[in-house]
C-alpha positions as a Markdown table, in Angstrom:
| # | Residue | x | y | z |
|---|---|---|---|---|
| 1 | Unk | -29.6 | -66.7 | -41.5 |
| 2 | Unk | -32.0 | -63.8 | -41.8 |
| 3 | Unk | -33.6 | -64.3 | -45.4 |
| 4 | Unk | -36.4 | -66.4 | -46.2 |
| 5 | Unk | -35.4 | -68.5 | -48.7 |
| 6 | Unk | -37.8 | -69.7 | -52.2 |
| 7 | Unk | -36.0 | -73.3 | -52.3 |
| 8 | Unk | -36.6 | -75.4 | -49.3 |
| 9 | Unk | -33.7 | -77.7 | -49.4 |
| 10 | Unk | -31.4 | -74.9 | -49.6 |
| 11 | Unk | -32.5 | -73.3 | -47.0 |
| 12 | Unk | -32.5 | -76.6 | -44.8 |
| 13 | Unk | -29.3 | -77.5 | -45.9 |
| 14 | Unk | -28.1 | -74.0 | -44.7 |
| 15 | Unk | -30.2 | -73.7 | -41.6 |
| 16 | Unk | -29.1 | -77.2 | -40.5 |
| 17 | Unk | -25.6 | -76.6 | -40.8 |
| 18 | Unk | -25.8 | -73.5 | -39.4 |
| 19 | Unk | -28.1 | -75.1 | -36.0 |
| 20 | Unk | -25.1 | -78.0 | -36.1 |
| 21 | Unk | -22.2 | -75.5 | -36.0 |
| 22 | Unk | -23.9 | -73.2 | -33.4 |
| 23 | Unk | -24.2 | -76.3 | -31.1 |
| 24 | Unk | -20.6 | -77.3 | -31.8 |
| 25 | Unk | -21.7 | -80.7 | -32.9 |
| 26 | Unk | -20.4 | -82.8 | -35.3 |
| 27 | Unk | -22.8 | -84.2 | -38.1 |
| 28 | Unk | -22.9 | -87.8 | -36.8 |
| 29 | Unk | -23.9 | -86.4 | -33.6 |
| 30 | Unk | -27.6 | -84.8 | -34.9 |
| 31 | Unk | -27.4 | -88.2 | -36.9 |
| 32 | Unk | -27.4 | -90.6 | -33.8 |
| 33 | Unk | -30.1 | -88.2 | -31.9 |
| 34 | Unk | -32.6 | -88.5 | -34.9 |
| 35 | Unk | -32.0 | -92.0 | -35.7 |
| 36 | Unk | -30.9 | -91.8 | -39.2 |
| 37 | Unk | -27.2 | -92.3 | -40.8 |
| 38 | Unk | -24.5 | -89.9 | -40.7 |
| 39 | Unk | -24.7 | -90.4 | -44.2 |
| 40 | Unk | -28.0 | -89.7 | -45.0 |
| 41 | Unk | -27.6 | -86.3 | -42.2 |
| 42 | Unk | -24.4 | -85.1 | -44.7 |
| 43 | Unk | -26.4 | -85.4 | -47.5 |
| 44 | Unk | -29.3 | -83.0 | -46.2 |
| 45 | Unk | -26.8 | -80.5 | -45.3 |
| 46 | Unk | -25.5 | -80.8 | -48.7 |
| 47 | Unk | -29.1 | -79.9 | -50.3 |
| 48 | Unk | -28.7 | -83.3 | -52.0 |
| 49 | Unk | -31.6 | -85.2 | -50.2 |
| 50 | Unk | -34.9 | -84.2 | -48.2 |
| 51 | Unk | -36.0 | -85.6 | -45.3 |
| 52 | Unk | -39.4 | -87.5 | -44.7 |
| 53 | Unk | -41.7 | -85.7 | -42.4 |
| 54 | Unk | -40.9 | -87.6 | -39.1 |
| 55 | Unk | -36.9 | -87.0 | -39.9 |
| 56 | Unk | -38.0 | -83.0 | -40.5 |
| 57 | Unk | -40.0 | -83.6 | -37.4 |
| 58 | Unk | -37.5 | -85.1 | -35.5 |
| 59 | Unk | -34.6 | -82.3 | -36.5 |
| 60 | Unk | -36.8 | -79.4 | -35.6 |
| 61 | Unk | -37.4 | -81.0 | -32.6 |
| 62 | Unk | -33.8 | -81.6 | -31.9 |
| 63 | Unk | -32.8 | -78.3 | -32.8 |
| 64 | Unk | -35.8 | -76.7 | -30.5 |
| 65 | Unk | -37.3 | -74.8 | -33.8 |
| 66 | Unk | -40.0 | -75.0 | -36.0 |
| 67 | Unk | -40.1 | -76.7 | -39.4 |
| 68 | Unk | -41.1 | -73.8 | -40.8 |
| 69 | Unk | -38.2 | -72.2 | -39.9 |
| 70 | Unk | -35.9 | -75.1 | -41.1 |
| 71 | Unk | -37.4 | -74.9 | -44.5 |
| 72 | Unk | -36.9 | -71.1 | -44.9 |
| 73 | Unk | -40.4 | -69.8 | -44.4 |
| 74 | Unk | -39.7 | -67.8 | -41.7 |
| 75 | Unk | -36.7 | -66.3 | -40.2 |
| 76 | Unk | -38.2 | -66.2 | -36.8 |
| 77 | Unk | -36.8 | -70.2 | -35.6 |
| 78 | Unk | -39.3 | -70.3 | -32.3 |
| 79 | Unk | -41.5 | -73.3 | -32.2 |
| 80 | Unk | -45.1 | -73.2 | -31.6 |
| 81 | Unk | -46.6 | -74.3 | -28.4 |
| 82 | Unk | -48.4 | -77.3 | -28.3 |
| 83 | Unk | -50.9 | -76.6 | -25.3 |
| 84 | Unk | -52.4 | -73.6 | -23.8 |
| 85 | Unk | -50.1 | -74.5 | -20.8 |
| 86 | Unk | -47.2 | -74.0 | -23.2 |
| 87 | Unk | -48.8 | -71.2 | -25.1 |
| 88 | Unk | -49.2 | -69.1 | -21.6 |
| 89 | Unk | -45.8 | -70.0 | -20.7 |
| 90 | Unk | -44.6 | -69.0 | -24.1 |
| 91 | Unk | -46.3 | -65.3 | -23.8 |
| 92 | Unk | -45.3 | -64.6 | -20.1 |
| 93 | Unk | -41.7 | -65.6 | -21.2 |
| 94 | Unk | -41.3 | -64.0 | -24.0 |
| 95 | Unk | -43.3 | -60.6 | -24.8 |
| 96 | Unk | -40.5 | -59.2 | -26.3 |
| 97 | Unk | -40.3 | -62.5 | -29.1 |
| 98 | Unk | -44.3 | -61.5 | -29.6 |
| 99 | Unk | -43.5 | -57.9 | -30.5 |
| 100 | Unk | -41.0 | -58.9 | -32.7 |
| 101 | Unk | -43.1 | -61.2 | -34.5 |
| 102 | Unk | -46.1 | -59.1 | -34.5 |
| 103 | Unk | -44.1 | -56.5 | -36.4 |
| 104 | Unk | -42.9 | -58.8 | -38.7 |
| 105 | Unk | -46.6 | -59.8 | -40.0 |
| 106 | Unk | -46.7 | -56.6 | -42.2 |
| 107 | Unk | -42.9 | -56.6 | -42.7 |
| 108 | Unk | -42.0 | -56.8 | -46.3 |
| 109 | Unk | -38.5 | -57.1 | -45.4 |
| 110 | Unk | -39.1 | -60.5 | -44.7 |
| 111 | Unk | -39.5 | -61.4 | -47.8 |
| 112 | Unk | -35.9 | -60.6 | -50.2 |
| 113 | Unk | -36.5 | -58.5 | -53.0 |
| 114 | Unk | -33.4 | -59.7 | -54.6 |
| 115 | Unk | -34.9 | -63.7 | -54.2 |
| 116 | Unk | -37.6 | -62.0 | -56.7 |
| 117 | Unk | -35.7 | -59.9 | -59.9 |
| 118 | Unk | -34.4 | -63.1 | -61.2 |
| 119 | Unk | -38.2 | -64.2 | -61.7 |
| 120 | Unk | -38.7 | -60.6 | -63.2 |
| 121 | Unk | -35.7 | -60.6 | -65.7 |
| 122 | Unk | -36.9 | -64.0 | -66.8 |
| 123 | Unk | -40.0 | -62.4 | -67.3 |
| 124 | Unk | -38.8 | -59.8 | -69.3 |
| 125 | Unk | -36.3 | -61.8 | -71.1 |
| 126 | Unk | -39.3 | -64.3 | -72.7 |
C-alpha cells in the first residue's frame, strides 16, 4: 500500500480492502458502522461505485485515516487534526510521523515513475 495511485477508485477499492482485512472485519461489518448496505460497501471495494462525500467521510473516519489517503493521494494514512488541542497532541505524540512526512514533501519517490511511462509511450505512440 505504498504507491500513490492516478485513479481514485482503485486506489479506494484497494486501500478499503486492505483497512477491512487488517481489522479482520468482514465487509458487512464497515457497512453497518457507516450506515450504508453491504452491498453498496462490496461494490466500492470492487472499484465499481464511489462513494458520496459523507460515505468517504464516514469510512475515513471509521478507518481512523484521511480521505486523502483513501483515495491514493498520499501514502502517509494519518488524519489531520481538527483543533490545536489535537494538533499539539498530534506533534508531542508523534515527532517521529512529522519527520517522516517532512521528508516526504521533496520525495519524488512518492510519486511512481512507472504510474507515468504509460502516459509517455502514448505520447510517443500519437
Amino acid at each position: 500500500m505504498g504507491k500513490v495511485s492516478l485513479d481514485p477508485q482503485s486506489a479506494l477499492a484497494q486501500r478499503l480492502r486492505y483497512l477491512r482485512s487488517a481489522k479482520k472485519l468482514k465487509q458487512v461489518d464497515v457497512a453497518t458502522a457507516v450506515n450504508i448496505s453491504s452491498r453498496t460497501y462490496s461494490n466500492y471495494e470492487r472499484a465499481y461505485r464511489m462513494p458520496d462525500l459523507r460515505i468517504l467521510t464516514s469510512l475515513a473516519d471509521f478507518f481512523n485515516v484521511s480521505t486523502d489517503y483513501l483515495l491514493g493521494r498520499t501514502t502517509l494514512r494519518y488524519r489531520y487534526p481538527k483543533d490545536k488541542k489535537a494538533l499539539t497532541n498530534f506533534i508531542n505524540g508523534n515527532e517521529a510521523v512529522l519527520r517522516v512526512a517532512d521528508s516526504q514533501l521533496d520525495n519524488k519517490a512518492l510519486y511512481d515513475r512507472n504510474l507515468f511511462e504509460d502516459d509517455q509511450e502514448e505520447t510517443a505512440d500519437n
